[in-house]
Structures are given as structure tokens and as C-alpha cells.
LOPAMI-522568 format. One line per 5 residues: number of its first residue (from 1); their letters; for each residue x, y, z of N, C-alpha, C. Coordinates in steps of 0.1 Angstrom, whole numbers, plus 2048, in hexadecimal, padded with zeros to 3 digits. Layout:
BEGIN
NUM> A> X/Y/Z/X/Y/Z/X/Y/Z; ...
//
This chain:
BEGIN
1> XXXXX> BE1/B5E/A0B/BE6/B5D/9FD/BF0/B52/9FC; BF0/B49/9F0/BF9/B40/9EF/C06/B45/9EB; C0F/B3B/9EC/C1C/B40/9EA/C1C/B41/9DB; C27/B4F/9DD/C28/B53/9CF/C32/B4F/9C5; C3B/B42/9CD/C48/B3F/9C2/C43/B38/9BA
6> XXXXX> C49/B39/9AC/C48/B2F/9A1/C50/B26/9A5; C4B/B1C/99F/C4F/B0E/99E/C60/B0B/99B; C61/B14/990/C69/B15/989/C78/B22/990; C76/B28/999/C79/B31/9A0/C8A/B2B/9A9; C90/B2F/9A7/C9E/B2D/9AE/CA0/B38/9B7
11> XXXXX> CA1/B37/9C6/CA2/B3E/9D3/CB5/B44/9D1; CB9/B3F/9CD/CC6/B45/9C6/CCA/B4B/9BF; CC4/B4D/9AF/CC1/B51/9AD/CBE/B64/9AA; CC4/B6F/9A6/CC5/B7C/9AA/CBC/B7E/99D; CB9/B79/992/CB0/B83/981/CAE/B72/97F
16> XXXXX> CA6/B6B/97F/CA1/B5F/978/C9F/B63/969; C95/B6E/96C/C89/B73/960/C90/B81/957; C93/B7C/952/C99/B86/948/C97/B85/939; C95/B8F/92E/C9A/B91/922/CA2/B81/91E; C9F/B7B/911/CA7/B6D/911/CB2/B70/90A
21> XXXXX> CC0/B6B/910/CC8/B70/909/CCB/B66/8FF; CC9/B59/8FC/CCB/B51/8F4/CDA/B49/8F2; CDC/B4A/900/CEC/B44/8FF/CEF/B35/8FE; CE5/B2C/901/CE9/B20/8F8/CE7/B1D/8EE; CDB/B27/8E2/CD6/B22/8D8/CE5/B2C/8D0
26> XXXXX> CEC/B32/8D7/CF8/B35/8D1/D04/B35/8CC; D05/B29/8DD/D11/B1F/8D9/D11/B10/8D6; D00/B0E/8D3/CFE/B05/8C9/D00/B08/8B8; CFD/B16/8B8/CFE/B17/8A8/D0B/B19/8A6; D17/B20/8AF/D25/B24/8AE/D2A/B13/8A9
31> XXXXX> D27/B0A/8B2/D28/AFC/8B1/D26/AF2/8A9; D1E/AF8/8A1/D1A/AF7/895/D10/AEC/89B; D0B/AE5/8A6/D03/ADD/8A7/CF1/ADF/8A0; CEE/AEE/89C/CE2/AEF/891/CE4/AFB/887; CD9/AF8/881/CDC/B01/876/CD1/B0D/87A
36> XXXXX> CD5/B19/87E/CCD/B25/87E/CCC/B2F/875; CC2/B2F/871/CC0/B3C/866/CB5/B46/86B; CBF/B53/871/CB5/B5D/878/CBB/B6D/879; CB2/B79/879/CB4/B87/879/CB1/B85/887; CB8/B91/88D/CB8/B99/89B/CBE/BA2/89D
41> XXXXX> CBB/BA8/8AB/CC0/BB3/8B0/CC4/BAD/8BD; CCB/BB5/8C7/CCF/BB2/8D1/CD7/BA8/8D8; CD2/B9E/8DE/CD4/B98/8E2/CD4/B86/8DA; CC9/B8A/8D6/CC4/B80/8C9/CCE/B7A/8C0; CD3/B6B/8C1/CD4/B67/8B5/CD6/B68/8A3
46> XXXXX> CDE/B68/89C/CDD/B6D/88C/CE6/B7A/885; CDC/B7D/87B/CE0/B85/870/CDC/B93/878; CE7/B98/879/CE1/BA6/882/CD6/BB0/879; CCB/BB4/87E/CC8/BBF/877/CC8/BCD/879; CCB/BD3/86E/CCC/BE0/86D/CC3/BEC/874
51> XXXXX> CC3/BF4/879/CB8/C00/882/CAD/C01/872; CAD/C02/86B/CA3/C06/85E/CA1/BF9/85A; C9E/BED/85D/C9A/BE2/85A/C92/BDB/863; C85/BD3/861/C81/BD1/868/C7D/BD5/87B; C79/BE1/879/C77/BE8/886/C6F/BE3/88F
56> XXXXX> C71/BDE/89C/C6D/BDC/8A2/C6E/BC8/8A5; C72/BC2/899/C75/BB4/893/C86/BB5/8A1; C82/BAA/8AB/C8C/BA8/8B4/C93/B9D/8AE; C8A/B92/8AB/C91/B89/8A5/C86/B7A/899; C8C/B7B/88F/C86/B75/88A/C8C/B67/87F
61> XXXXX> C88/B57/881/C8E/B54/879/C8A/B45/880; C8F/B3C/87B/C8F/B2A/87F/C9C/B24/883; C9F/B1A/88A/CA3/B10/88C/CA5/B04/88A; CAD/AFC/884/CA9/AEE/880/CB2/AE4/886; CAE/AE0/88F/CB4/AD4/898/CB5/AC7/894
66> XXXXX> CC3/AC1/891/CC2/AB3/88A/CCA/AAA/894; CD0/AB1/89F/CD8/AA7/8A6/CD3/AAC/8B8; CD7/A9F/8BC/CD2/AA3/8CA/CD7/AAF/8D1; CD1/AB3/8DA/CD8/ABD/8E0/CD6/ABE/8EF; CE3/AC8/8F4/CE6/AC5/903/CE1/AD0/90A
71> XXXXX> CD8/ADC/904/CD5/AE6/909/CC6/AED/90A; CC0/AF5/913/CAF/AF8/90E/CB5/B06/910; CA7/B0D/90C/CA5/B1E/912/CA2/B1D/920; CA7/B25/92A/CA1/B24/934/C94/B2E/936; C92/B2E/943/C87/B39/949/C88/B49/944
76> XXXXX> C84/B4C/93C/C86/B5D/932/C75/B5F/931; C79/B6C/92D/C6E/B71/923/C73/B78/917; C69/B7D/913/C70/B87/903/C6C/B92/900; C72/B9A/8F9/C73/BAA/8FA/C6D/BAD/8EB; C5E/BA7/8EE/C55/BA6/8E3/C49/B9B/8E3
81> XXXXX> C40/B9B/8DC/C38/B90/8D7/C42/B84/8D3; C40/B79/8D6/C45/B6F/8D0/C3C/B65/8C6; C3C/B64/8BB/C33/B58/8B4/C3B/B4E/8AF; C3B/B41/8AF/C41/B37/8AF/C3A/B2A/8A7; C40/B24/89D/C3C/B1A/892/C43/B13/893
86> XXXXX> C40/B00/89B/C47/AF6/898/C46/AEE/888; C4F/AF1/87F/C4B/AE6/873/C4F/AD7/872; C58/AD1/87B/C58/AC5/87D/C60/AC7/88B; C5E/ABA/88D/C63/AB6/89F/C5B/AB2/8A8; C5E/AB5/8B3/C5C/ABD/8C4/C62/AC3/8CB
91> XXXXX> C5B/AC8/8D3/C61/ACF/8DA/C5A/AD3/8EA; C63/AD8/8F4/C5B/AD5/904/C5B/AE8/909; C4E/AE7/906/C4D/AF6/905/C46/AFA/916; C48/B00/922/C49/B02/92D/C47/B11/92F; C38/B13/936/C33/B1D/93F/C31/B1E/94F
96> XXXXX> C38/B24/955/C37/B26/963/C38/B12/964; C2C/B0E/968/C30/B03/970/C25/AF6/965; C23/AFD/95C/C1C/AF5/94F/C28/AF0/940; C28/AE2/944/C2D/ADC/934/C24/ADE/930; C26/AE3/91C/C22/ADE/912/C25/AD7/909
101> XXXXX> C26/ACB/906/C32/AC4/8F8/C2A/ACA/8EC; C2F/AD3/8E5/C29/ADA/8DD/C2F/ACE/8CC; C2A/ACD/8C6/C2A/AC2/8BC/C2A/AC6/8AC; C2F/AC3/89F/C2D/AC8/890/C1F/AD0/891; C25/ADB/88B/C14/AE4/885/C0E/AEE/895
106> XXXXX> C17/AEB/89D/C10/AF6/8A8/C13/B06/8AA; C12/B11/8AC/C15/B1B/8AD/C14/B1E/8BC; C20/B24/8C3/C1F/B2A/8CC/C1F/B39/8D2; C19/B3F/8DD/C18/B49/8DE/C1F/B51/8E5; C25/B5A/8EC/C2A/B5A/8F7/C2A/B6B/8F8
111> XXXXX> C25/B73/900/C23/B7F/904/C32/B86/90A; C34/B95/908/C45/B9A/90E/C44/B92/920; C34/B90/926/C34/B8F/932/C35/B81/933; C35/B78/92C/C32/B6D/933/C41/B63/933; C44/B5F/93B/C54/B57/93E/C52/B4A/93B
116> XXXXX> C58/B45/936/C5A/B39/92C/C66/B2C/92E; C62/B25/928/C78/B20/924/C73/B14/916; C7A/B11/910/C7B/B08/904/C84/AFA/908; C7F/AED/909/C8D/AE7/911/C83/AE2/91E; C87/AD2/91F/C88/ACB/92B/C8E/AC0/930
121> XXXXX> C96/ABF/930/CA1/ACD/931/CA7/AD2/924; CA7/AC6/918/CB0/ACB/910/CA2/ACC/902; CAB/AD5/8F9/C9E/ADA/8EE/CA0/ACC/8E4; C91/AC8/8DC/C91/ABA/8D9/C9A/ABA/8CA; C99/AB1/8C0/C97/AB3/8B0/C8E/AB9/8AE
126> XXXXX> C8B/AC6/8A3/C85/ACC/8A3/C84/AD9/897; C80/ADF/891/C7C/AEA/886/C77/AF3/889; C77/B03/88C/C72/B09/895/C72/B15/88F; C66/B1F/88C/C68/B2E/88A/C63/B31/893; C6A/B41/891/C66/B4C/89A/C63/B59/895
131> XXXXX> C5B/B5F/89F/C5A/B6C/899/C5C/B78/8A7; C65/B7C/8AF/C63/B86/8B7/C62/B95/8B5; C55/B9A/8B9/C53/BA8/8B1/C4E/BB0/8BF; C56/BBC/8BF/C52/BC8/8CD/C4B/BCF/8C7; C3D/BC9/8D0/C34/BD4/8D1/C33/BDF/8DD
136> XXXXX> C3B/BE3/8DE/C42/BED/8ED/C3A/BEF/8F5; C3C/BE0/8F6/C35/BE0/905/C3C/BD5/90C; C3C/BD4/91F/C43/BC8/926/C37/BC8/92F; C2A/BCE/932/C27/BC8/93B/C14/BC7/936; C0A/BBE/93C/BFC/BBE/937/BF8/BC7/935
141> XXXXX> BF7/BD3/93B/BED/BDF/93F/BF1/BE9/930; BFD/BE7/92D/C03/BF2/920/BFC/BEE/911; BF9/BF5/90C/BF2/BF7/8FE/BFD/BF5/8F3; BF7/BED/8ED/C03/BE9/8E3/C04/BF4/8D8; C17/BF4/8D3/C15/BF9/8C8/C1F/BF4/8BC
146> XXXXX> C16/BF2/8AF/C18/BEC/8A6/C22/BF0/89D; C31/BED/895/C37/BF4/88A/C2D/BFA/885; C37/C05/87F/C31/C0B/875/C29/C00/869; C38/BFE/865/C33/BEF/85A/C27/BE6/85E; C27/BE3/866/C17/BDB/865/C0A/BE1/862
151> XXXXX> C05/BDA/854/C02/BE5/84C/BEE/BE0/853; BEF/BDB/857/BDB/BD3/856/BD5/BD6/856; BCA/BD8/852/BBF/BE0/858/BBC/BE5/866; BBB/BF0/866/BB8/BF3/873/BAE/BEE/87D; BAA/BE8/879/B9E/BDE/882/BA0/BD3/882
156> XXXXX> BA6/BCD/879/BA8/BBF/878/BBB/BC0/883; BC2/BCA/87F/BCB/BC9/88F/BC7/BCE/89C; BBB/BD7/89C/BB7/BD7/8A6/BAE/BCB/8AD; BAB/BC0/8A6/BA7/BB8/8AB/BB2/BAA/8A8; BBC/BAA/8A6/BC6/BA2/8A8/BCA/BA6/8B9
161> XXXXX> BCE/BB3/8BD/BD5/BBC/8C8/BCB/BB2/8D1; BBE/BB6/8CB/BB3/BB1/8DC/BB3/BA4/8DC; BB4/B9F/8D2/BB8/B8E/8D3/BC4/B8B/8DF; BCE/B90/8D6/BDC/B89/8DA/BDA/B91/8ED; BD8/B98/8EC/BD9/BA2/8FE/BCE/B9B/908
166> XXXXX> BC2/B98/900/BBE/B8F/90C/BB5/B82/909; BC0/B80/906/BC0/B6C/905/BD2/B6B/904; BD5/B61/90D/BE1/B5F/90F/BE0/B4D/90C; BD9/B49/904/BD8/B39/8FE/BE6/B3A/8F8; BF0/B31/901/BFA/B2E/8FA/C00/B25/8F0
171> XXXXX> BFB/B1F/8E5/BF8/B18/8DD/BEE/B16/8D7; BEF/B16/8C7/BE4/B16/8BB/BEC/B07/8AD; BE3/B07/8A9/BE1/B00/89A/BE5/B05/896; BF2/B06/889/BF2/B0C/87D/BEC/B04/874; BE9/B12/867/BE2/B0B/85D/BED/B09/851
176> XXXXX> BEB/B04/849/BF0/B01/83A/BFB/B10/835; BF1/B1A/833/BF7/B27/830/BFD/B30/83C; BFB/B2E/848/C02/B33/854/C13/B2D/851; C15/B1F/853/C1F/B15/850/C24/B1C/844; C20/B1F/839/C27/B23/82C/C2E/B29/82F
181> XXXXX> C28/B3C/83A/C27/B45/838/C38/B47/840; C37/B3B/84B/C44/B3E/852/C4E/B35/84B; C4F/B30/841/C58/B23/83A/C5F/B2E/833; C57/B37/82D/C56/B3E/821/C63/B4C/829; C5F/B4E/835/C64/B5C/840/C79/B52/841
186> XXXXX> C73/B45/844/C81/B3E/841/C89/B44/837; C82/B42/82E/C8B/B3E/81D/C90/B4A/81F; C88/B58/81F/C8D/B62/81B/C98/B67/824; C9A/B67/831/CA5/B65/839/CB0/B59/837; CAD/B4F/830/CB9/B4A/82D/CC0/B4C/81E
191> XXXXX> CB5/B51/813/CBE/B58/806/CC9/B60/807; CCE/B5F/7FB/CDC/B61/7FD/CDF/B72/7F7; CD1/B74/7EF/CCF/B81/7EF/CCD/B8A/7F9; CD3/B8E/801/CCC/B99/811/CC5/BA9/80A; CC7/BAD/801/CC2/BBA/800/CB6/BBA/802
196> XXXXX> CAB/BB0/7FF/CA1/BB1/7FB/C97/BAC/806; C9C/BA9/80F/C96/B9F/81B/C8C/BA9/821; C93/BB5/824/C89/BBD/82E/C7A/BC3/828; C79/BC4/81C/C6A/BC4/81A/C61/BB8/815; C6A/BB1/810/C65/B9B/812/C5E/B9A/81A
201> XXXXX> C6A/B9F/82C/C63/B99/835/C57/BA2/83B; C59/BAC/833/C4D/BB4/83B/C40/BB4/836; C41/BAE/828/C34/BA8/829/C2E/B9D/829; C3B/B91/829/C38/B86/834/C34/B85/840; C39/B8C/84D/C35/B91/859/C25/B93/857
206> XXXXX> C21/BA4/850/C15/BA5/84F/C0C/B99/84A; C0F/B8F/842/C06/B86/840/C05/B7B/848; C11/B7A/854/C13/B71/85A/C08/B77/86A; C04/B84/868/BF8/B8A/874/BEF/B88/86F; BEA/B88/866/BDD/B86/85D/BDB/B78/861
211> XXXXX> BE0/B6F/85D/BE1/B5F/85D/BD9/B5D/86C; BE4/B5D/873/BE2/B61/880/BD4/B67/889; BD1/B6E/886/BC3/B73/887/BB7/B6E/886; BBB/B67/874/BB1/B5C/870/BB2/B51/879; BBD/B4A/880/BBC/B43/886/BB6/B44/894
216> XXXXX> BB9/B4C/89A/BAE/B56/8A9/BA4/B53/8A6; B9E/B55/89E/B8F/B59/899/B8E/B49/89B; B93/B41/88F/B8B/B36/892/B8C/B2E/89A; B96/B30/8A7/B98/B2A/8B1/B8D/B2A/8BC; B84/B36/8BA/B79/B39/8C4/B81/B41/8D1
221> XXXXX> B8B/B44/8D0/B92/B4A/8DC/B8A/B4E/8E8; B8E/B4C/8F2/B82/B55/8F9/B8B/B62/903; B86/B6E/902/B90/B78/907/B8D/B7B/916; B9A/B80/91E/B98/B84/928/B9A/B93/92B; B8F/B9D/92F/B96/BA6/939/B9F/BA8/93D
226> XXXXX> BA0/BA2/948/BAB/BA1/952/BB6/BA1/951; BBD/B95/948/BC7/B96/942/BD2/BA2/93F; BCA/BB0/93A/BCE/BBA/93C/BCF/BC6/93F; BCA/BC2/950/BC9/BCF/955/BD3/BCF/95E; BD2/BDC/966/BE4/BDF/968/BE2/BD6/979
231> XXXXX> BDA/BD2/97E/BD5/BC8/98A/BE2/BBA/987; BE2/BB9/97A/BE9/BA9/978/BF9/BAE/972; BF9/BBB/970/C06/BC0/96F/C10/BBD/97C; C08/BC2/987/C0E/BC4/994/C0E/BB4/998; C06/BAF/997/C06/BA3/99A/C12/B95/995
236> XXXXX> C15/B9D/987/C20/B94/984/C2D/B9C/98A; C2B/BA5/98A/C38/BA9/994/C37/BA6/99D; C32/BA6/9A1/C2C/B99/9B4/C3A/B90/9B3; C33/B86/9A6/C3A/B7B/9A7/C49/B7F/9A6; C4B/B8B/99F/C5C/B87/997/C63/B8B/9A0
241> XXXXX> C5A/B96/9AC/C65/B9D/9B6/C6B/B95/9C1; C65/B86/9C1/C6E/B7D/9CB/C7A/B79/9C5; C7D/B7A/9B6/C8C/B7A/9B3/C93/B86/9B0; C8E/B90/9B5/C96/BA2/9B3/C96/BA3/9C3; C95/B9C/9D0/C94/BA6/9D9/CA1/BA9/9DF
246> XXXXX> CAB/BAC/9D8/CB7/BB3/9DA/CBE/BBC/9D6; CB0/BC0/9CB/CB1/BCC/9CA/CAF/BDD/9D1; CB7/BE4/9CD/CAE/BF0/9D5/CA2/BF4/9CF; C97/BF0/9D5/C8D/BF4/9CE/C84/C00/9D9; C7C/C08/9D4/C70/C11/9DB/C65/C11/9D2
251> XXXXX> C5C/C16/9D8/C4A/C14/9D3/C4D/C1B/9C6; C59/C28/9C3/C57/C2C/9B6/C5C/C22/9AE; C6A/C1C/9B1/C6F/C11/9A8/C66/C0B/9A1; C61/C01/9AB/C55/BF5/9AB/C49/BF9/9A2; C48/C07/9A0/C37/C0B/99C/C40/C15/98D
256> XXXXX> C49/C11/98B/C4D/C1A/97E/C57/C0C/97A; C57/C01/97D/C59/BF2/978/C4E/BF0/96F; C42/BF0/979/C32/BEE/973/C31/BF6/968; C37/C02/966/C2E/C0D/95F/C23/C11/966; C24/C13/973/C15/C17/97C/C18/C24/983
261> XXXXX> C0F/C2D/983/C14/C38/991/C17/C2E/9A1; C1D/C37/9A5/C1F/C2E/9B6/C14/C2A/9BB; C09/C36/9BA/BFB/C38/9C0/BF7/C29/9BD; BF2/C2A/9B2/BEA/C1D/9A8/BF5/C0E/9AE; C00/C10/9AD/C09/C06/9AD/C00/BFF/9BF
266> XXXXX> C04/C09/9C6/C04/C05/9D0/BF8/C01/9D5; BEC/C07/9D3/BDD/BFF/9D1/BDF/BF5/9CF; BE3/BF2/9C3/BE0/BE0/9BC/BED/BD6/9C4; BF8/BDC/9CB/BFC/BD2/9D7/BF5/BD1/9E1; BF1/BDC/9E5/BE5/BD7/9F2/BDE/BCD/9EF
271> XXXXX> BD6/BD2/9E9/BC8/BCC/9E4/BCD/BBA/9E0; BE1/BB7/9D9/BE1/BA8/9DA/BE6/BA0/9E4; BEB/BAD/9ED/BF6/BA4/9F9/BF0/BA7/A04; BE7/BB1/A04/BE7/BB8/A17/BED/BBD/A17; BFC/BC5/A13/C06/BCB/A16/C08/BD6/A0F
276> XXXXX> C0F/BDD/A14/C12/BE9/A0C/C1F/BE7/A04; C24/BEA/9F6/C2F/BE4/9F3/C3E/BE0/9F7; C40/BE8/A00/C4C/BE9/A08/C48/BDF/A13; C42/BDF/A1A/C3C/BD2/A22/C41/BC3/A1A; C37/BC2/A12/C39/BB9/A07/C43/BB2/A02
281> XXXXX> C4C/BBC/A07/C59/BBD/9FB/C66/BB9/A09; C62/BBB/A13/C6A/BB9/A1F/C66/BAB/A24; C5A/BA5/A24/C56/B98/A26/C5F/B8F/A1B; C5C/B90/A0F/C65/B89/A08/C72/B88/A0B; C7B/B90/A0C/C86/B92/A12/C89/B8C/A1B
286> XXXXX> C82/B8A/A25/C82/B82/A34/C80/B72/A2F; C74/B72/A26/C73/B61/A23/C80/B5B/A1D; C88/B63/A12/C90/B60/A0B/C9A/B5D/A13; C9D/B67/A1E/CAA/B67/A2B/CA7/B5A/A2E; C9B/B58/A33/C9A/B47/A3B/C9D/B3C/A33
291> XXXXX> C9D/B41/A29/C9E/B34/A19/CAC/B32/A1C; CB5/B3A/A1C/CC0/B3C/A16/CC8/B39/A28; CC6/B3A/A30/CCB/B3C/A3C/CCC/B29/A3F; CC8/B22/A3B/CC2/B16/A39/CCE/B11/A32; CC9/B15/A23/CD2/B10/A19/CDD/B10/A16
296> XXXXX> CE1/B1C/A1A/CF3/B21/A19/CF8/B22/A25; CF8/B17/A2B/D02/B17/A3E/D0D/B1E/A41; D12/B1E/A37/D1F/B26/A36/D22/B30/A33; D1B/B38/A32/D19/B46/A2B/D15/B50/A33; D1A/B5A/A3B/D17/B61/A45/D07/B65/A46
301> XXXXX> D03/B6B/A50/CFB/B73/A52/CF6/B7B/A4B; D01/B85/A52/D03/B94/A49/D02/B92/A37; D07/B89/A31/D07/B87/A24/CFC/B84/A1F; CF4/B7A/A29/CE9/B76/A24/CDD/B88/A28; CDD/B89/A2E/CD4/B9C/A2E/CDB/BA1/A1E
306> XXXXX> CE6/BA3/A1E/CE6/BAD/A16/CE3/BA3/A07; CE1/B98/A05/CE0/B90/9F8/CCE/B8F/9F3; CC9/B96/A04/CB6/B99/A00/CB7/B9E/9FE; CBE/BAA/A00/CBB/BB8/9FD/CBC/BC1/A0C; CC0/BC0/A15/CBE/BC4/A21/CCC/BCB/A24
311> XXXXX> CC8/BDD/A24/CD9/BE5/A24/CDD/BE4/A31; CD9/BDE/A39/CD8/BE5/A4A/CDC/BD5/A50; CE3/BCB/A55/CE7/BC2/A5E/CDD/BC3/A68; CDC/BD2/A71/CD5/BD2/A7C/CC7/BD1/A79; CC4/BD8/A6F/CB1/BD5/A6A/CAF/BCB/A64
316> XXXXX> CB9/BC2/A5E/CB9/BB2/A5A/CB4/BAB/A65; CBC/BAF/A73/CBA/BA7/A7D/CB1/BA8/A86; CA9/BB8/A87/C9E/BB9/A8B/C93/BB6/A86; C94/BB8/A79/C86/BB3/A71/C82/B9F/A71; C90/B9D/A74/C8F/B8F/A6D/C8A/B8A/A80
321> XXXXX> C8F/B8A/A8A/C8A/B88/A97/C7E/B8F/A98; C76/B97/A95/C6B/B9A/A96/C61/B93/A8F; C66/B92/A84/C5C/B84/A7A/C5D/B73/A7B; C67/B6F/A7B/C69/B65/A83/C69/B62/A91; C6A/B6E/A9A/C6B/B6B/AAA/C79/B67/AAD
326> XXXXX> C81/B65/AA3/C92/B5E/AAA/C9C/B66/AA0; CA8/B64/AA0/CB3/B6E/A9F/CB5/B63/A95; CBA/B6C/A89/CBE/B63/A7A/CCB/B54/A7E; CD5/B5D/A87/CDA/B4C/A8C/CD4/B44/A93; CCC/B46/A9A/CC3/B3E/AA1/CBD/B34/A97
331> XXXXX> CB5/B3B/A8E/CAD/B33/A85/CB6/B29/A7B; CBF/B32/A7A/CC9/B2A/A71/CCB/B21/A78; CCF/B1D/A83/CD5/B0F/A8E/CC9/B0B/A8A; CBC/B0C/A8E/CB2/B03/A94/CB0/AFC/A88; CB0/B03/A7A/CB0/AFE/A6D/CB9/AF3/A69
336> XXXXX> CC5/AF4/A6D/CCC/AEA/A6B/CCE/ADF/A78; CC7/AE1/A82/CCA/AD5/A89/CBA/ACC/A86; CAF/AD2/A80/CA6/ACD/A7B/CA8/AC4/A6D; CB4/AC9/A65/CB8/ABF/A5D/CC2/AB4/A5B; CCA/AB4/A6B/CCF/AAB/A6E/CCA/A9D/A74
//
């Protein structure tokens, strides 16, 4: 099996991949360096919204960048569907280890699972909507579920769901009326009337999934299986667990992370690593010790065990001479007199 770090991955690093908290697009707007006009909850940027408004709407609204700037999003995901409308600019839009310069008139996609960043490093000039909507769900294998408000046809969202869940094409064309549809989701978040916004936008939203759909269709998408079965669930936890292995985790943690029974959980690690997850999960730990044992000379031993995740000094030091064949200061010397 090839190695499983992303490109993008910092060995230092304790949560890379998190919920985006949006803290430079924050103290760019505090700064007044752009003009933001946007609704959210949480963490999100904007006009807070109310619990009886827009349900499930995390965050929705544009950006307009007229002066350079010293900051990007980093490595996140989002706590929802994201759909995304450039109306003028560029911008350097970044998957795992894929640029995209995404350009005027493009739409982007981005799944609660898939980790991202906006920015390379810094985000360009640029005009930008958004639309972040939880369909409660965080991992492939989970069945989406739709507001109430989204009113569509039931076949015609049941076939937007099978679209968007397995085809992960991160980038589309907008059309003429797509472009209106989110100019229009602007206006009404930036009038100065607010009473009226929350049914505006709700059936702007709904027209803005319709649109959307039409566009799928004529795109010829082609769908995948795979994409969401609970096999690629575990799998992207594969990847994310070489920057959690300091936590206390066990087979239940790990398989109720997935949303998986342990049983099932632990099948689909076999079946990607050879290992059983605890295995798995202890090798990483060991690679990361030798990363780190390397890189921080100065930093004890003992510190470095307990910074993978290792409660025990003594099973740090047994496990790590059993896998390597030499005692963590050993390696650590040989490591640095190799880079001298």
C-alpha cells in the first residue's frame, strides 16, 4: 500500500482537517479590506441567522474583492454541501494535491467530505457566492437529508441526491439563469429590508437546485458507486487518522467516527491495510515518532510518545525497538548524524 499522507499534510500538526472556521476572511472583512455580504450560523462569517430561518442554511452569501490580499482559506472542509459561483475574477481553488484556477462563470462543488483550501497562498481579486447547506450528513456512506423547505419534486431531488453523491466533478459551467439566480440570493441579503429575506431566499435556493440539476443533466455526468459506500468512508479516515494519532482512540471511537458498527468498521480496515485497526493505528504512531524524533532534536523522548498518542514511555519504547530494530535514541542519533 502506498503511503497514505497527503501532500498537503503537516506531521505537526494535531486537527489539520476541520470544520472551516473562516478566520482570515474575518479579519479581512473587520479590516475592512472587502466587502462581505452574508447569513450564517456558527462559525461562519455575517448576518447571524435566527434558529426559524433558513434551517439547515450554514452559510450563505458573496464576497467582493477589490484589493490585494495577504490571506487564503486553508485545508477545511464544511459542515454541509458547498456550491460556489465565481462572477468575476480568479481564483486558486485546491483539492488534496490537485490545482484548479477556477475562472468567471464557473461553479464549484465541494462535498461535507472533501478538504479543500481557497488561496495560493493568498485568495486572488475576485466575486464569489456561496451557498453552504447541511444535508446531515459528514461521511459518503450516509443518506442525505433535505430541509424541510426544499420544496422539488420528489424525483427530480431524488435525482439531484444521486447526482451530487456519486459524482464528485468538482467544477461546472454556469449558465445565464444559474448566474442570475445567485446575483439575485446577493441582492436580497444585502437589502436593507431584512424581514423579508427568509422566504426570498427560500425560493431562491430552491431555484438555485433546479438550475443546478439542469446543469448535471447536461453535463453528461457520469456516476459512481463507489463513491458512496461505507468502504470509502473508512478509507478517508485512513487518511485523516495520521493527523489524529494522539488521540485516545479504540475500534468503538474509530467505527462510531465512521458512523459504522465496530464489526463492519473493522472489516473494511482489514480488507485496506492488512491490519486490524488498532494495529493500523499503532504503526502510524511509530511512523510519526520517527518523523518527529528527526525533526524536533530537542524535544525529549518521552514527549515525543506521548505527542503520537502513546500513554506508556515503556510500550513507546518497546514497540518502537521492535519495529525499527533500535531504541528511539538510537535512531534519533543515527538520524542526525546522517544529516550532518
Amino acid at each position: 500500500m502506498n503511503s497514505i499522507i497527503p501532500k498537503y499534510y503537516d506531521p505537526i500538526e494535531k486537527r489539520t482537517y476541520e470544520a472551516d472556521s473562516c478566520v482570515p476572511l474575518r479579519q479581512a472583512w473587520a479590516n475592512n479590506e472587502l466587502e462581505l455580504t452574508s447569513l450564517a450560523r456558527g462559525t461562519y462569517p455575517g448576518g447571524k441567522l435566527q434558529n426559524n430561518e433558513l434551517e439547515g442554511v450554514k452559510s450563505v452569501g458573496c464576497w467582493n474583492i477589490k484589493k490585494l490580499q495577504n490571506w487564503g482559506l486553508e485545508w477545511h472542509t464544511n459542515e454541509g454541501i458547498e456550491i460556489s459561483f465565481l462572477e468575476n475574477g480568479s481564483l486558486d481553488f485546491l483539492l488534496k494535491d490537485c490545482l484548479i484556477g477556477i475562472q468567471t462563470n464557473d461553479i464549484t462543488i465541494t462535498r461535507p467530505w472533501i478538504i479543500h483550501k481557497l488561496g495560493n497562498p493568498n485568495v486572488d481579486l475576485s466575486k464569489l457566492y456561496w451557498l453552504i447547506l447541511d444535508v446531515n450528513v459528514r461521511h459518503p456512506h450516509q443518506q442525505w437529508e433535505w430541509p424541510d423547505w426544499i420544496i422539488l419534486n420528489p424525483k427530480d431531488l431524488d435525482e439531484l441526491t444521486l447526482k451530487l453523491r456519486q459524482n464528485e466533478q468538482p467544477v461546472l459551467k454556469a449558465n445565464r439563469e444559474f448566474k442570475n439566480c445567485f446575483i439575485e440570493i446577493g441582492r436580497i441579503i444585502k437589502q436593507e429590508n431584512k424581514n423579508k429575506y427568509d422566504s426570498r431566499l427560500k425560493v431562491q435556493i430552491n431555484n438555485l437546485l433546479i438550475l443546478l440539476l439542469e446543469i448535471l443533466n447536461e453535463g453528461n455526468i457520469i456516476l459512481d458507486q463507489s463513491l458512496i459506500e461505507s468502504r470509502r468512508t473508512v478509507e478517508l479516515f485512513l487518511h485523516l487518522l495520521e493527523s489524529k494519532t494522539d488521540e485516545g482512540w479504540t475500534v468503538v471511537k474509530m467505527a462510531e467516527y465512521c458512523h459504522l458498527g465496530a464489526t463492519r468498521f473493522t472489516h473494511y480496515c482489514k480488507e485496506i491495510t492488512n491490519c486490524s485497526p488498532m494495529e493500523y493505528l499503532n504503526k502510524l504512531r511509530l511512523r510519526r515518532a520517527a518523523k518527529l524524533l528527526g525533526e524536533i532534536p530537542s524535544t525529549p523522548v518521552i514527549d515525543v510518545a506521548y505527542m503520537c498518542g502513546f500513554s506508556s514511555p515503556q510500550y513507546f519504547n518497546f514497540a518502537f525497538k521492535k519495529h525499527f530494530k533500535v531504541s528511539p535514541n538510537s535512531y534519533r542519533k543515527e538520524k542526525l548524524k546522517s544529516c550532518n
